[in-house]
Structures are given as structure tokens and as C-alpha cells.
C-alpha positions as CSV (number, residue, x, y, z in Angstrom):
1,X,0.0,0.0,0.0
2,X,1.1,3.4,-1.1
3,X,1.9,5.4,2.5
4,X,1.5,9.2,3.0
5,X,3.0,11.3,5.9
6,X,2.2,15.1,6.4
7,X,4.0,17.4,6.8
8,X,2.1,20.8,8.8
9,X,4.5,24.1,9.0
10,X,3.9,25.9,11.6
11,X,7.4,27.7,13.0
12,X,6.6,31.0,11.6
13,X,5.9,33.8,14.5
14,X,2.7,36.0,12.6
15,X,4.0,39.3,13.0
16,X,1.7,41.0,10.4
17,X,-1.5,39.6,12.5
18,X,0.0,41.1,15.8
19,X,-1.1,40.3,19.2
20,X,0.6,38.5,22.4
21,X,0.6,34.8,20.4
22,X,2.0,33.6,17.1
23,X,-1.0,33.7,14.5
24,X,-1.3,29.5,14.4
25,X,-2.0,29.9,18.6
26,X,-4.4,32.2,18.3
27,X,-7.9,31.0,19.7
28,X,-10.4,30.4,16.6
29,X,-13.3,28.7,18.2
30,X,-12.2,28.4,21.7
31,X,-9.3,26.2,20.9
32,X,-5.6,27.1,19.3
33,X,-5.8,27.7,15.5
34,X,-3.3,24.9,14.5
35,X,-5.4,22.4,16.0
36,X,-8.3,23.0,13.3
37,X,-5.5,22.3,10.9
38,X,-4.1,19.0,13.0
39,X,-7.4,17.4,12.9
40,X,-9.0,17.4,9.5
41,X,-4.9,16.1,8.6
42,X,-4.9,13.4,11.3
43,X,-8.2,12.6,10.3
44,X,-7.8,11.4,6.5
45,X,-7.8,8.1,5.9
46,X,-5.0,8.2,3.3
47,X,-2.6,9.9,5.6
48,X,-0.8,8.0,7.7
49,X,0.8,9.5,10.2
50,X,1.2,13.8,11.1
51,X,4.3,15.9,11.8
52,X,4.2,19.4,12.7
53,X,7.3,21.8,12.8
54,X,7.7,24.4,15.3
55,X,9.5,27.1,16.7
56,X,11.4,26.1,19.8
57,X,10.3,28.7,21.9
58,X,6.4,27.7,21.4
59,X,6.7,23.9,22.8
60,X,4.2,24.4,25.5
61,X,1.6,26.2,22.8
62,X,2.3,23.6,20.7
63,X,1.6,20.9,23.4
64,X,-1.4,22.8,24.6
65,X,-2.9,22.7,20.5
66,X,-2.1,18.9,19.7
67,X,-3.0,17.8,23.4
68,X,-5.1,14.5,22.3
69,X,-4.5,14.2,18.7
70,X,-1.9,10.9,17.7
71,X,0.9,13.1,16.2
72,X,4.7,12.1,15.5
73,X,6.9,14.4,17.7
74,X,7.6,18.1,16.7
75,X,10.3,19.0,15.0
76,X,12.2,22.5,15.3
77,X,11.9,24.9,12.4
78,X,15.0,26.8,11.1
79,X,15.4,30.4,10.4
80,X,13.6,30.4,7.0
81,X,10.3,28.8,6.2
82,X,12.3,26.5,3.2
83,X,14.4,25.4,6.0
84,X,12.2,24.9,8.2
85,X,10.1,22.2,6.1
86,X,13.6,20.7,4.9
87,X,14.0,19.8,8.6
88,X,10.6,18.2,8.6
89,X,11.4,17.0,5.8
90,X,14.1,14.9,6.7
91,X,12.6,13.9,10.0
92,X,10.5,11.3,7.9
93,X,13.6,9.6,6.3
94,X,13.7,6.6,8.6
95,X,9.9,6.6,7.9
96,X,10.5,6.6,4.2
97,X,6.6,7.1,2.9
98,X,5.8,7.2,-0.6
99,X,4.4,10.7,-0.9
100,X,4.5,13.5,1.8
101,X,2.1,16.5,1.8
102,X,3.1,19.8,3.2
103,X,0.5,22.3,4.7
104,X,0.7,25.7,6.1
105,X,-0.6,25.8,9.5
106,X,-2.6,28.5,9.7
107,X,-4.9,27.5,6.9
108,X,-7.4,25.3,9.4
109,X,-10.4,25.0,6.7
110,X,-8.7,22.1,4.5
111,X,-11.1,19.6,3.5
112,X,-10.8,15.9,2.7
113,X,-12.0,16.6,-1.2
114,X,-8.6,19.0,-1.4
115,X,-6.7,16.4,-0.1
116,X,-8.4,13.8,-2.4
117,X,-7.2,15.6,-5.2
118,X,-3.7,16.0,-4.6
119,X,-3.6,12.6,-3.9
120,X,-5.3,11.5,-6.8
121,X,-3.1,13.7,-8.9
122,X,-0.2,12.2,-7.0
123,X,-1.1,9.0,-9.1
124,X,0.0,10.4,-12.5
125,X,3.3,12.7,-11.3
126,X,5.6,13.4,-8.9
127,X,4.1,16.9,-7.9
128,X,0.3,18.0,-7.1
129,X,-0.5,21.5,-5.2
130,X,-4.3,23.1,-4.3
131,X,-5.0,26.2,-6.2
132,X,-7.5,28.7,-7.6
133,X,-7.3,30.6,-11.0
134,X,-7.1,34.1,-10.6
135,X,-10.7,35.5,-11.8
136,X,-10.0,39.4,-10.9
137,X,-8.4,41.4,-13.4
138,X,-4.6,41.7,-12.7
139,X,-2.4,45.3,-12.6
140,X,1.1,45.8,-12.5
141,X,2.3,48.9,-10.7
142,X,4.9,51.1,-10.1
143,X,5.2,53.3,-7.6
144,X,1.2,52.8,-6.8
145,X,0.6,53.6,-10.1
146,X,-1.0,50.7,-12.8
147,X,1.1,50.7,-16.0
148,X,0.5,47.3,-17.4
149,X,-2.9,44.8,-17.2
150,X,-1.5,40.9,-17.1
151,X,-3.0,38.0,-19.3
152,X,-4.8,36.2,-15.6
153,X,-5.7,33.4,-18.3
154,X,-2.6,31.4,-17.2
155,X,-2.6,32.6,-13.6
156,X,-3.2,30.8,-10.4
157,X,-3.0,31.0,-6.9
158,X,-0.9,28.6,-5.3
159,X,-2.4,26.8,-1.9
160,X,-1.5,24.1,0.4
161,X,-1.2,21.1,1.2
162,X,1.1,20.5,-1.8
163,X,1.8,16.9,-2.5
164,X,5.1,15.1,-3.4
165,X,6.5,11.9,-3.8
166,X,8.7,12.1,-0.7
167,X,12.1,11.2,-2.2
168,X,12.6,13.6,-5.2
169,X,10.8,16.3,-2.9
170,X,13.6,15.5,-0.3
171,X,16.6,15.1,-3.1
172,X,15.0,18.8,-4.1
173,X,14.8,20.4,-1.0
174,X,18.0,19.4,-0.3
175,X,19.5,20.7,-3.5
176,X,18.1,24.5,-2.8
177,X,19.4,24.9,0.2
178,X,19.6,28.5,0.9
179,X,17.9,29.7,-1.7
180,X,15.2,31.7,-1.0
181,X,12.0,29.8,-2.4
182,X,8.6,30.8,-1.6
183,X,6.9,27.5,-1.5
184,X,7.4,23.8,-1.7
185,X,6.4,23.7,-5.6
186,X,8.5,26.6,-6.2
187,X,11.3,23.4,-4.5
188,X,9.9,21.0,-6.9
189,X,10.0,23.5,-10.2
190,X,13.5,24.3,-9.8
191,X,14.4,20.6,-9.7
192,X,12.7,19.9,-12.9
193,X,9.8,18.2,-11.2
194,X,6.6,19.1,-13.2
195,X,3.4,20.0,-10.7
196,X,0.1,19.1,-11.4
197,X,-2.7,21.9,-10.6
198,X,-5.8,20.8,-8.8
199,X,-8.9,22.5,-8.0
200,X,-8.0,24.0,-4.3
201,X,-10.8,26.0,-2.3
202,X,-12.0,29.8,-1.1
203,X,-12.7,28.4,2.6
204,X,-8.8,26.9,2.3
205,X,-7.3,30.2,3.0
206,X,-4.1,31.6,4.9
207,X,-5.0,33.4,8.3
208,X,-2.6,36.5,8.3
209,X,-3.9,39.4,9.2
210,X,-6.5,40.5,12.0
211,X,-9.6,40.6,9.0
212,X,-8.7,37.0,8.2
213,X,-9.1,35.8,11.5
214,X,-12.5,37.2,11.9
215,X,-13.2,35.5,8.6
216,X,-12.5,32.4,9.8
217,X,-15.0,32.9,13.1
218,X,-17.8,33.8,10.6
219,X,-16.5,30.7,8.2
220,X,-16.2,28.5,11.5
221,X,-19.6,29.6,12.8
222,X,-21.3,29.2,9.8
223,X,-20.3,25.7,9.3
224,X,-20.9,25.0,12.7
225,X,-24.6,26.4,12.8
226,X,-26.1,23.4,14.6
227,X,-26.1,24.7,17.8
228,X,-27.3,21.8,20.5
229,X,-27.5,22.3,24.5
230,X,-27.7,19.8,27.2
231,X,-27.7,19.5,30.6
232,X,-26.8,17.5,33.3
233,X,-27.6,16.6,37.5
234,X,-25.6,14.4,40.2
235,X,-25.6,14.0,43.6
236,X,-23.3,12.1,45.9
237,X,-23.5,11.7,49.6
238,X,-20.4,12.5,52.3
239,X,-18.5,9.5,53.8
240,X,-15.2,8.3,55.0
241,X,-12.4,10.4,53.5
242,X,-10.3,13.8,53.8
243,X,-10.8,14.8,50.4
244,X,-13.1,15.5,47.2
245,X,-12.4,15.0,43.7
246,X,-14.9,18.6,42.2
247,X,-14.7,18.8,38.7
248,X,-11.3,17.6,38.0
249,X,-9.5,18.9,41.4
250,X,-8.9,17.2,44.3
251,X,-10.2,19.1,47.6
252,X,-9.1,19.0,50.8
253,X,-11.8,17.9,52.9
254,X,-13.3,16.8,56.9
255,X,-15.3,13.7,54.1
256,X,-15.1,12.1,50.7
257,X,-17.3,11.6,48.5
258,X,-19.2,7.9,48.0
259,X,-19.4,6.9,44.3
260,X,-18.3,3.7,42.1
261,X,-15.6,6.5,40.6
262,X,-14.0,8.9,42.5
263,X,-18.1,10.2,42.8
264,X,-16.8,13.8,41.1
265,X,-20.5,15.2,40.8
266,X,-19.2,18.2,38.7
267,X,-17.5,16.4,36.0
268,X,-20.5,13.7,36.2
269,X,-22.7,16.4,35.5
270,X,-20.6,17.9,33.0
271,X,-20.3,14.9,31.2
272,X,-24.0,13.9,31.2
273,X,-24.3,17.8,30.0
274,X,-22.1,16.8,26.8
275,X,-23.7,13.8,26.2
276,X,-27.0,15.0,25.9
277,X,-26.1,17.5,23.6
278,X,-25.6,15.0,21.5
279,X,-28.1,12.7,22.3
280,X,-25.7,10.4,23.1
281,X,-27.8,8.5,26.3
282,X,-26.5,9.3,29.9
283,X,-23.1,8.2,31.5
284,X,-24.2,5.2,33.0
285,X,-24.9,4.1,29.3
286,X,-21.3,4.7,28.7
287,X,-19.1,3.6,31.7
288,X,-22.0,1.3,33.5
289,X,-21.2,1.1,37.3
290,X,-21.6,-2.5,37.5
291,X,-18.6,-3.1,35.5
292,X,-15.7,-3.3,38.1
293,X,-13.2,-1.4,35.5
294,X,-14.8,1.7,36.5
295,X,-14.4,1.5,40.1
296,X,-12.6,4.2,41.8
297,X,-11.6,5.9,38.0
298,X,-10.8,9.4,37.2
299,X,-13.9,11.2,36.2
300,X,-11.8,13.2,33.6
301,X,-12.2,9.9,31.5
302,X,-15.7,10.2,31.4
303,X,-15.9,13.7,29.8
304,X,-12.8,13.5,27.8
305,X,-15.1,10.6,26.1
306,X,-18.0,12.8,25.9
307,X,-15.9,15.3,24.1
308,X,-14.4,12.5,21.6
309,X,-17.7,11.9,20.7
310,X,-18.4,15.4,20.1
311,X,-15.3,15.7,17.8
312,X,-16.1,12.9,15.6
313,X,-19.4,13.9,14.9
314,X,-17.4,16.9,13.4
315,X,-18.7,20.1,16.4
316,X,-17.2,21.6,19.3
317,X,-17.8,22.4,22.7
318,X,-18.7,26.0,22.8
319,X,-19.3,26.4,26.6
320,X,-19.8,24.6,29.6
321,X,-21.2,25.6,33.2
322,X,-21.1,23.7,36.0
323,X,-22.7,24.6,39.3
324,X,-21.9,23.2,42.6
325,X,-24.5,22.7,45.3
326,X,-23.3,22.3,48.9
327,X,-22.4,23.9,52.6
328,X,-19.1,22.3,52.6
329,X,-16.1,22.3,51.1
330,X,-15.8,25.9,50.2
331,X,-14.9,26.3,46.2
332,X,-14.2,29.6,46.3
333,X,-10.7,29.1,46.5
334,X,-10.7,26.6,44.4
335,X,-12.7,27.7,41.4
336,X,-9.9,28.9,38.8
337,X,-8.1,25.3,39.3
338,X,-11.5,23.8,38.3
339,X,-11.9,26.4,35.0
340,X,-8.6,25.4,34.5
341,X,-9.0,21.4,34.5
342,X,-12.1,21.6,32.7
343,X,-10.7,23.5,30.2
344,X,-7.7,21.1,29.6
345,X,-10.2,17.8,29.7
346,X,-12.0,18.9,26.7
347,X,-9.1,21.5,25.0
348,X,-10.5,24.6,25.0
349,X,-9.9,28.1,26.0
350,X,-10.7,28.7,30.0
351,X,-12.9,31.5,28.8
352,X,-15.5,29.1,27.4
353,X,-15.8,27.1,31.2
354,X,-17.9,28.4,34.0
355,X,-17.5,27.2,37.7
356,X,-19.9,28.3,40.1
357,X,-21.2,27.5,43.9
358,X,-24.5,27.7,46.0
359,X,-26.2,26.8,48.7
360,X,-29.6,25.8,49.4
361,X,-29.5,27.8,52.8
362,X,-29.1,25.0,54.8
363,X,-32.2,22.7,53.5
364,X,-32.3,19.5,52.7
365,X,-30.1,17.1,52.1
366,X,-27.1,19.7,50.9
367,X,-28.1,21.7,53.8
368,X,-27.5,19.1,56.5
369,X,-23.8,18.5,54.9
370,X,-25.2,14.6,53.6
371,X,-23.9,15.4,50.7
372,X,-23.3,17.7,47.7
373,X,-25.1,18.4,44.3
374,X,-24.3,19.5,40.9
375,X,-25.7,20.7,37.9
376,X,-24.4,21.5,34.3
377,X,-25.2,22.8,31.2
378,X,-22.9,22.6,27.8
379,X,-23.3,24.1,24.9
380,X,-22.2,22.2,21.0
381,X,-21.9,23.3,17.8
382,X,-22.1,20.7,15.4
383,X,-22.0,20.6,11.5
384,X,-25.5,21.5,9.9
């Protein structure tokens, strides 16, 4: 079988866009830009395996936006971009696949028909890129002044992923060295290589500047217009322990909390939140408590499942909101660990997780200090 590695660039810092993070760490949808980009790649069938290069300096962003996904491990960039993909490049030679496609990583609306294509195309040459003709009418200037019109009939704009068989794009990328190319086919021209066009797409474009980042919250929202909400309720009464696992934190406690897991009510909620949303059934559908593998596991399991779900039905968690019911333990001082953990379970920003806290002035069973409550409501986008 013909195997296929790709190849995602992502070392460049996105000075143009501005702002405290490089451009492919910028939130778009609650979650890290790149991470769009990782998925639909990681997801193709034909693709075998996903390498990423990186700056050095942005390890923990990195981390942060592949946290989840089955990647091979980063590689450091250099200090152009054509060095840069040499050196991830040559990180597959051990590897050795048959064809290697190379994307930009801040282009996160890719689609499996582009990459289709280029593979297809890969069958009858060495060379296959995504682009558009160029419909608009096409000046030369000088000086901000038009002195010639261009024939656009032979024009195109060149996109990404563009597709090689992996060892003449190597051999090529390794004869260019320091030149100063401005994309892989560019590599691959030089060398003699011919490169096949293929039909790329509008939504497949290169987030660079502040505009196009809003332009891809409308393009994201728009695709993601089926907007679902469930909600969720748990209870769990005190015993034995000095300590309570609430919503992914472990609290110091006079009791703990009695439960077939480690009886975390928020997360339980949470996760029965997510599921609904989905109409996926309940918890107990999921992780049953009569099955002994279940006993005394990490709740975060539970809703890191819910969210898998969520992801291969194509959405994303928009928000979630958790309230906590009890008199005791106090989760005041405790609340930004839980938006925290929450946040990292299902890998998105903090600012799309809510932790609260009541009581139920000192009635009924939360009152007496039996035991504690929570509810939860999440929010989903999914495709339409």
C-alpha cells in the first residue's frame, strides 16, 4: 500500500496579525488555530501518520494545541520557512513514505476533497498542489501607479497542502538549500519536477492578518450552525475520606465523596451535559457502574469521552457551566483550578468554562452537609 505522511508548518511567529501569540495559537473557536488544521490532517484516511514543525520557543503552545491528537513528535523549524520544512522533511527519512504533503498551518479550513485531489493527482506525477485561478483582473504597478494589465488566463493561486513523492521532494529540498524559495512547488519547479494543478478552495485560506481571523469565526460559525444544549444533574452523599475530587481537582476535605468512581459530581454532571447535547444516552450508558473497571476511575475519562464523541461527529464544545451545590467544602478558593482542569479535559480556552457554587441555605439534604449536588449545562456546535 502506497503510505502518505504530512508534513504541517507551523514555526513562523505572525508578525503582520500582531497580538501577544504567534497567528497558528491564536484561539479560533475556543481552541488554538493549529489544531483545526491538526485534525482534519490526522483525520484522512490516506494519511498516515502527522508531523508538525515548530518554533522552539512555542513547545508548550504547541503541546497545549495537539493535546489529544496521535501526532509524531515536533520538530524545530530553522530560520527560513524553506528550511524549516527541509527539517521536517528529513525527519521522515527513517519513515520513508511514498508521498508527503506539506501544509501551512494556519490555513485550518482544509477539506478531505482538497486532499483527495492531490492525492489523486499524485497517481500520474511526482508533484500536485491546491490552487485557484485568478478570476479578478490583474495590474502591474509602479510606484502605486497601474502601468500594465496581465493575461490572468494562465494565472493561479498557489495553496496548500502541496503533495510530493517524498524522495525527489527530499533530493529537491535538499538541493536548494539557501535559496530563497517561496513555496514547496517553487522546490519542486526548480528541480525539474513538473506539478500538477488541482482544484483548491475559497474556505482553504491563509489566516494572516487580523480581517482573516475574523473570517474564519464567521467561516467556522457558519459551518458550525447546529447549535445543540444539554444539561446534566448528580448528587453524591459524604463519607469516610479527607478529600473531594470537584470537577477535575482534588479538595481538601473533613469527608469524601461515595461513588463507584472517584463520585466527582461536577464532572458527572458535565459529562452527562455533553452527552445530551448529542443525544448520546446518559453516563451510565457509557461507563455502567456495574462493570468493576470503573471502580474508583478518574472522572476526567468520562468527559474527555463525551468530548471525543463530540469531535467525531465533526462540532465543538462552545461552553460549559457547571454549578456546585453544597455547605461544605468551600470552592471559592478553588474555582480557577477547576476552569482550569475543565478546560484542559476537553481542550479549550478557560474563557468558554464556567464554575460556580451555591447553597440551598441550609435545607435539605445539601443543607444538612449529607452530601453535595451538581448541575451543568454545555453548549455544542455541530456541522449542519
Amino acid at each position: 500500500m502506497t503510505s502518505c505522511f504530512a508534513l504541517v508548518v507551523a514555526a513562523g511567529r505572525g508578525t503582520r496579525l500582531g497580538g501577544p501569540l504567534p497567528k497558528q495559537y491564536l484561539p479560533l473557536g475556543g481552541v488554538p488555530l493549529l489544531r483545526h488544521t491538526l485534525k482534519v490532517l490526522a483525520s484522512h484516511p490516506g494519511i498516515s501518520r502527522v508531523g508538525v514543525v515548530i518554533h522552539p520557543d512555542d513547545r508548550a503552545l504547541y503541546d497545549e494545541a495537539a493535546q489529544g491528537l496521535d501526532l509524531l513528535p515536533p520538530v524545530a523549524g530553522g530560520a527560513a520557512r524553506q528550511d524549516s520544512v527541509r527539517n521536517g522533511i528529513e525527519s521522515f527519512e527513517k519513515d520513508a513514505p511514498d508521498r508527503i504533503l506539506i501544509h501551512d498551518g494556519a490555513r485550518p479550513f482544509l477539506s478531505h476533497e482538497v486532499i483527495d485531489r492531490i492525492l489523486a493527482a499524485l497517481d500520474e506525477g511526482p508533484a500536485a498542489i491546491a490552487a485557484l485561478p485568478i478570476r479578478d483582473t490583474v495590474k502591474r504597478a509602479q510606484e502605486g501607479v497601474s502601468v500594465d494589465t496581465l493575461d490572468r488566463a494562465s494565472l493561479w493561486r498557489a495553496q496548500t497542502p502541496q503533495g510530493f513523492r517524498y524522495g525527489e521532494i527530499l533530493q529537491a529540498h535538499r538541493a536548494a538549500k539557501g535559496s530563497d524559495l517561496t513555496d514547496d512547488a517553487a522546490v519542486a519547479e526548480r528541480a525539474g519536477l513538473p506539478v500538477r494543478l488541482v482544484e483548491g478552495s475559497e474556505e482553504n485560506f491563509k489566516v494572516t492578518t487580523g480581517d482573516d481571523l475574523l473570517r474564519a469565526e464567521r467561516v467556522l460559525a457558519q459551518a458550525l450552525g447546529d447549535i445543540r444544549t444539554g444539561q446534566g444533574f448528580d448528587v453524591h452523599e459524604f463519607g469516610p475520606g479527607e478529600h473531594v475530587w470537584l470537577c477535575g481537582v482534588l479538595v481538601p476535605h473533613s469527608h469524601g465523596l461515595v461513588g463507584h468512581s472517584d463520585a466527582d459530581a461536577g464532572l458527572h454532571a458535565l459529562t452527562d451535559a455533553v452527552l445530551g447535547a448529542i443525544s448520546a444516552g446518559d453516563i451510565g450508558a457509557h461507563f455502567p457502574p456495574s462493570d468493576p473497571q470503573w471502580r474508583g476511575a478518574p472522572s476526567w475519562k468520562f468527559l474527555r469521552h463525551a468530548a471525543d464523541l463530540v469531535a467525531k461527529a465533526g462540532g465543538m464544545i462552545a461552553h460549559a457551566d457547571v454549578t456546585l451545590i453544597c455547605e461544605r467544602p468551600k470552592i471559592g478558593p478553588h474555582r480557577d483550578a477547576m476552569v482550569a482542569r475543565i478546560a484542559e479535559i476537553l481542550a479549550i480556552s478557560p474563557g468558554r468554562v464556567s464554575v460556580k457554587a451555591t447553597t440551598t441555605e441550609k435545607l435539605g439534604f445539601t443543607g444538612r452537609s449529607e452530601g453535595l449536588a451538581a448541575q451543568a449545562v454545555a453548549t455544542v456546535r455541530l456541522p449542519l
